[in-house]
N, C-alpha and C positions, 0 to 999 in steps of 0.2 A: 715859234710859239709866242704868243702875245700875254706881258704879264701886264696884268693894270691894278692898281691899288687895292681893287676888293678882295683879289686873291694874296694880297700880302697880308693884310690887315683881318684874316676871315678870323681869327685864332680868336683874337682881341675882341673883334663886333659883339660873336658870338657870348663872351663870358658876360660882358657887360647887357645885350640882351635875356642872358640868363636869368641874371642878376635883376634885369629890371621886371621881367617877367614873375619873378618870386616875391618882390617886394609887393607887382603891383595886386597877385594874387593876396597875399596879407592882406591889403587895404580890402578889397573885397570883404575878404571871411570876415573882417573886424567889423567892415559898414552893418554887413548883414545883422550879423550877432546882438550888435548894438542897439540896431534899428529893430529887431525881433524881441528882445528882451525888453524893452520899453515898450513897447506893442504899439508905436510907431508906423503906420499902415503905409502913409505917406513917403518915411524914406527908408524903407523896406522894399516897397515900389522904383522909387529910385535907385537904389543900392541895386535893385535885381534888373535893371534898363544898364543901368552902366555896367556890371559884367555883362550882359548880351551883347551892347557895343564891345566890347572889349572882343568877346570870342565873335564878332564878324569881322572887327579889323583884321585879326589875325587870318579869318578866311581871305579877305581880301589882299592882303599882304602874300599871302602865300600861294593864292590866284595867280596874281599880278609878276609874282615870281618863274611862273611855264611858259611866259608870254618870250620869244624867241627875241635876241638881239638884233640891232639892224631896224628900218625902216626910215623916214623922213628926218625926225630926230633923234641924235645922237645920245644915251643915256650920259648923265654926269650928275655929280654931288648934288646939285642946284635943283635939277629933274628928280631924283632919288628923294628929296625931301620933300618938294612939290605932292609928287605920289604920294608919299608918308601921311602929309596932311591931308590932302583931299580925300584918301582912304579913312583914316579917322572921323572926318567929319561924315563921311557918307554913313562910315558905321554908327555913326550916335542921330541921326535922320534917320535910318533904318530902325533903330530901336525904337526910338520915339514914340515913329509912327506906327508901332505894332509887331516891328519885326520877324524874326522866323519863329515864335514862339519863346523863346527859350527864356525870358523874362518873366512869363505866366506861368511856366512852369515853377520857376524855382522859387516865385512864390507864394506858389501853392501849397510848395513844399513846406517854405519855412514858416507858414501859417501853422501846417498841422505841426511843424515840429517844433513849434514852441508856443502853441496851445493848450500845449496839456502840462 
């Protein structure tokens, strides 16, 4: 049986990704809100581009996670972060430039919901 650090350390990762995933949700609601209540077009727009980066990295990430071990290079902490950022970066190019929608949507949303 082969153990390697990911499987030791999965308990730990996990809480601290939890953790950062809750705060980084916060910071979201609070941009939004913020930027809604001020009627802020501009970083409302913004605030709604960076959660869609936000939820394609995590599509990315979690992509990138089915892909089988093995092949020409070796996975290791160095590669793991590489991935980390390239994925990030891809996800905030992706929004930018139009993304899967999910930026017009939300605010579209938060137009009507803090319109009235």
């Amino acid at each position: 049986m082969k153990i390697d650090s990911a499987l030791m350390s999965g308990g730990y990762q996990t809480t601290i990704e939890e953790k950062q995933t809750a705060v980084e949700t916060d910071a979201f609601k609070t941009a939004l809100e913020k930027a809604a209540s001020e009627k802020n077009l501009d970083k409302l727009k913004e605030a709604s581009q960076e959660f869609e980066a936000y939820f394609v990295n995590t599509l990315l990430k979690v992509m990138r996670n089915t892909i089988q071990e093995g092949g020409l290079v070796e996975k290791s902490q160095a590669r793991e972060t590489f991935e980390g950022m390239l994925d990030e970066e891809m996800a905030k190019k992706i929004a930018k430039g139009g993304g899967i929608g999910l930026a017009d949507m939300i605010y579209q949303n938060m137009l009507k919901a803090y319109d009235k």
